[in-house]
C-alpha positions as CSV (number, residue, x, y, z in Angstrom):
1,X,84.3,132.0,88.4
2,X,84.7,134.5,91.5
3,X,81.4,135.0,93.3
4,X,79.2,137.6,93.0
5,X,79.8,140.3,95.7
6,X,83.9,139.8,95.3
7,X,83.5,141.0,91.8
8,X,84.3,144.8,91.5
9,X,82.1,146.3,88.9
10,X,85.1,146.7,86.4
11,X,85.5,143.2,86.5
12,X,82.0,142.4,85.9
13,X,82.1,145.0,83.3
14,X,85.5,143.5,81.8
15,X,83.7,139.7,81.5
16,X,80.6,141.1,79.9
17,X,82.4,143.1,77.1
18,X,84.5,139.3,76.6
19,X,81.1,137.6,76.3
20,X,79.5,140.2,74.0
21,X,82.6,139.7,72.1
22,X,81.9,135.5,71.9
23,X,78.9,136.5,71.1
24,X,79.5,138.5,68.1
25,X,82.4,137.0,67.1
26,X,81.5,134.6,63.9
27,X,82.9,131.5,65.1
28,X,80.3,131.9,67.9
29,X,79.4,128.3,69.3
30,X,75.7,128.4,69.4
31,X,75.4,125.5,71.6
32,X,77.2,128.1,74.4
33,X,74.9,130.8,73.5
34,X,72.6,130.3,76.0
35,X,75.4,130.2,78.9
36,X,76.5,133.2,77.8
37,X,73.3,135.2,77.5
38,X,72.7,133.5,81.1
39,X,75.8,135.0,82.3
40,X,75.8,138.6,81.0
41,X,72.3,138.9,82.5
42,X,74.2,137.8,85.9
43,X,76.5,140.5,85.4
44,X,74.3,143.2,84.0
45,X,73.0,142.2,87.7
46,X,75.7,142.8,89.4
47,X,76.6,146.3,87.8
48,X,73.3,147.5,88.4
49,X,73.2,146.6,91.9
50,X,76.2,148.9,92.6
51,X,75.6,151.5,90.2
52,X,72.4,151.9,92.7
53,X,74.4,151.2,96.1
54,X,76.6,154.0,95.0
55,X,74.0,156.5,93.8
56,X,72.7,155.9,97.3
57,X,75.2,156.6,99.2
58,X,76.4,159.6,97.1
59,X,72.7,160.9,97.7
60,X,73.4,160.5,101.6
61,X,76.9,162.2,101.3
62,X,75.1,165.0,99.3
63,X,72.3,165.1,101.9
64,X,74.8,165.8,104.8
65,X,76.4,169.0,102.9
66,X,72.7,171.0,103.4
């Protein structure tokens, strides 16, 4: 598994669409469930943490133009 801050948020995106599809899919191993609930909530993490780096910095980009 890479480490967090070399994952690109497509990435993370791309692993946590695969897990919610273990997770759904009816051959599901419950006895992973919990590893993979522990992981998407590392990833949901991750995505939020730079959906709000880059909402910052397009607020200071935006700043500079007034």
């Amino acid at each position: 598994m890479e480490e967090q801050n070399e994952l690109t948020y497509s990435q993370a995106v791309g692993e946590l669409e695969q897990i919610i599809a273990k997770m759904q899919s009816p051959e599901c191993d419950i006895d992973r469930l919990a590893s993979y609930t522990s992981r998407a909530l590392q990833l949901l993490k991750i995505c939020k943490e730079k959906l709000l780096h880059t909402d910052e910095e397009l607020k200071r980009c935006l700043e500079e133009l007034d």
